[in-house]
KEMAR-430583 format. One record per residue (C-alpha): residue number from 1; residue in one letter; x, y, z. Coordinates in Angstrom, 1 decimal, always signed. Layout:
! KEMAR-430583
+------+------+--------+--------+--------+
! rolo ! bami !     c1 !     c2 !     c3 !
+------+------+--------+--------+--------+
!  NUM !    A !      X !      Y !      Z !
...
+------+------+--------+--------+--------+
This chain:
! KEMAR-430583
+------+------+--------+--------+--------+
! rolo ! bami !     c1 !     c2 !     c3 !
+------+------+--------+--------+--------+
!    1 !    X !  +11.0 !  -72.5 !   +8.6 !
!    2 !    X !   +7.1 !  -73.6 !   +9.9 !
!    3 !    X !   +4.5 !  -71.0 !   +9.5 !
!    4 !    X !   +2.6 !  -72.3 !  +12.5 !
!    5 !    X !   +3.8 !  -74.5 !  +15.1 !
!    6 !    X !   +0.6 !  -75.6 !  +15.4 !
!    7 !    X !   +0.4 !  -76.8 !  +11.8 !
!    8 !    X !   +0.9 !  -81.0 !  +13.1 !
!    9 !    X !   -1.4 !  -83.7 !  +14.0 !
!   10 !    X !   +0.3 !  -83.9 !  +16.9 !
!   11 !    X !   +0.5 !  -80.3 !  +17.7 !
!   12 !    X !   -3.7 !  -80.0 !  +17.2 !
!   13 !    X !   -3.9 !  -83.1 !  +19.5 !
!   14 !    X !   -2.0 !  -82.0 !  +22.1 !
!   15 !    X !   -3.8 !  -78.6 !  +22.4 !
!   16 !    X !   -7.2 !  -79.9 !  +22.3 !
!   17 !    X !   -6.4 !  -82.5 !  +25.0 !
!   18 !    X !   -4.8 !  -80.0 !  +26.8 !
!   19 !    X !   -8.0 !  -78.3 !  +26.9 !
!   20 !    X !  -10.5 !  -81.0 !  +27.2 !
!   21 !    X !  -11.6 !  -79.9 !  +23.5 !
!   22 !    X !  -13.4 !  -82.1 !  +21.0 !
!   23 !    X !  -13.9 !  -82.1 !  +17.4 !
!   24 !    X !  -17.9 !  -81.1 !  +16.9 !
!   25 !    X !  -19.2 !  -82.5 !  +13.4 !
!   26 !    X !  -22.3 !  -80.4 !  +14.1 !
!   27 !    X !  -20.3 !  -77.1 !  +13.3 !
!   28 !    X !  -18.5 !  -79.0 !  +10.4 !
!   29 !    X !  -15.4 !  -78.7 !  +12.5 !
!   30 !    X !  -11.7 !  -79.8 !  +10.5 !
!   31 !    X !   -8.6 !  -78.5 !  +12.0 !
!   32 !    X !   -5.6 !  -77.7 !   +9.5 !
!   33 !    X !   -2.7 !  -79.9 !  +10.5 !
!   34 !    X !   -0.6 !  -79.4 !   +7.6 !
!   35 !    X !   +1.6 !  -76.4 !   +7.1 !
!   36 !    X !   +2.3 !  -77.0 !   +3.7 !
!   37 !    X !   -1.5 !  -76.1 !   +3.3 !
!   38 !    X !   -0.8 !  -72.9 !   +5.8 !
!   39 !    X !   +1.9 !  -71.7 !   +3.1 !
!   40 !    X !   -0.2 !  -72.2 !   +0.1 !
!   41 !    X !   -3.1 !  -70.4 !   +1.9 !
!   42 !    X !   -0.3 !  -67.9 !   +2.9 !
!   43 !    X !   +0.6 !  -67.6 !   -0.9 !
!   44 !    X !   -2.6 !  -67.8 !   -2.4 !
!   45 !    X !   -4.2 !  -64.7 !   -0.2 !
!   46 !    X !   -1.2 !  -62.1 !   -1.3 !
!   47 !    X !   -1.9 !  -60.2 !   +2.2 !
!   48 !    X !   -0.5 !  -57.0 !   +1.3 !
!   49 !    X !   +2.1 !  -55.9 !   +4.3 !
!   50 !    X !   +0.1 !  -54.2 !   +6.7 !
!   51 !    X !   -3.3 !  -54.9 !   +5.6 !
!   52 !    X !   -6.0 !  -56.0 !   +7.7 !
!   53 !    X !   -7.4 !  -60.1 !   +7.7 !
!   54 !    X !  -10.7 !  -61.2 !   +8.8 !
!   55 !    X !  -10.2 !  -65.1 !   +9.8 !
!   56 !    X !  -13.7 !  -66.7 !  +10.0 !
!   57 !    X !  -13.8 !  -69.8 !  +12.0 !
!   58 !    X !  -10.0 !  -69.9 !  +13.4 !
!   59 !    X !  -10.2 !  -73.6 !  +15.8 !
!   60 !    X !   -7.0 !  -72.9 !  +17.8 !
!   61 !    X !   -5.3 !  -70.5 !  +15.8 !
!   62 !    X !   -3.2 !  -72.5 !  +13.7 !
!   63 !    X !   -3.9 !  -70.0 !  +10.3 !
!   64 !    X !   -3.8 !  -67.3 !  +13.3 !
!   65 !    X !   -0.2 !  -67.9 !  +14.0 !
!   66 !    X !   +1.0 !  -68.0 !  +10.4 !
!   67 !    X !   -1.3 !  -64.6 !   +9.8 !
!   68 !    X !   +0.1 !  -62.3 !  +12.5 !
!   69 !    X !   +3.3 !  -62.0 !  +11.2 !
!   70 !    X !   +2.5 !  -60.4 !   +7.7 !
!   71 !    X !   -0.7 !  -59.0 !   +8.5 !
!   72 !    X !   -1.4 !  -55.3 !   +9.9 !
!   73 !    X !   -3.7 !  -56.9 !  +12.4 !
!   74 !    X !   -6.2 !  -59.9 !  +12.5 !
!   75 !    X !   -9.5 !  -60.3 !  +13.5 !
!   76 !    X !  -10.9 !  -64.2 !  +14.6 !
!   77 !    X !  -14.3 !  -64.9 !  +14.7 !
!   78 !    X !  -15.1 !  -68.3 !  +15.8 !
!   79 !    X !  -18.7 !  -69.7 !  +16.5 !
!   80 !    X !  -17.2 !  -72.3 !  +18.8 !
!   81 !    X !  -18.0 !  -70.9 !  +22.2 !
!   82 !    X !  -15.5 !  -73.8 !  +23.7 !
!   83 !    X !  -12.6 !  -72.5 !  +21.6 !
+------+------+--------+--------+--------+
């Protein structure tokens, strides 16, 4: 089972272009598009069931997607004022 549906290349592309969103190397911008990488994150954080997450810098909400589920609640900051 995915842990984000929006953890493709094609998934990314499609909601970017959906929203007439580019890729800004200014803010050092990389979008996670592998959710092998979401699970190891996932795995690696040990979210205790419940518990709060901060996500700092969450693009469209790939990580988000995957986080809601085992987190109490999350909190995204994103300096991207398009996304």
């Amino acid at each position: 089972m995915p842990n984000s549906p929006l953890a493709t290349p094609f998934a990314t592309r499609t909601v970017l272009q959906a929203h007439g969103l580019v890729l800004k190397k200014s803010l050092g911008q990389h979008f996670l598009v592998d959710d092998n990488i979401v699970g190891k994150i996932l795995e690696l954080a040990r979210i205790p069931g419940g518990a709060p997450v901060l996500e700092i810098g969450p693009g469209i909400g790939t990580l988000t997607a995957a986080l809601c589920p085992v987190a109490g609640h999350v909190v995204s900051v994103e300096r991207d004022a398009d996304l």
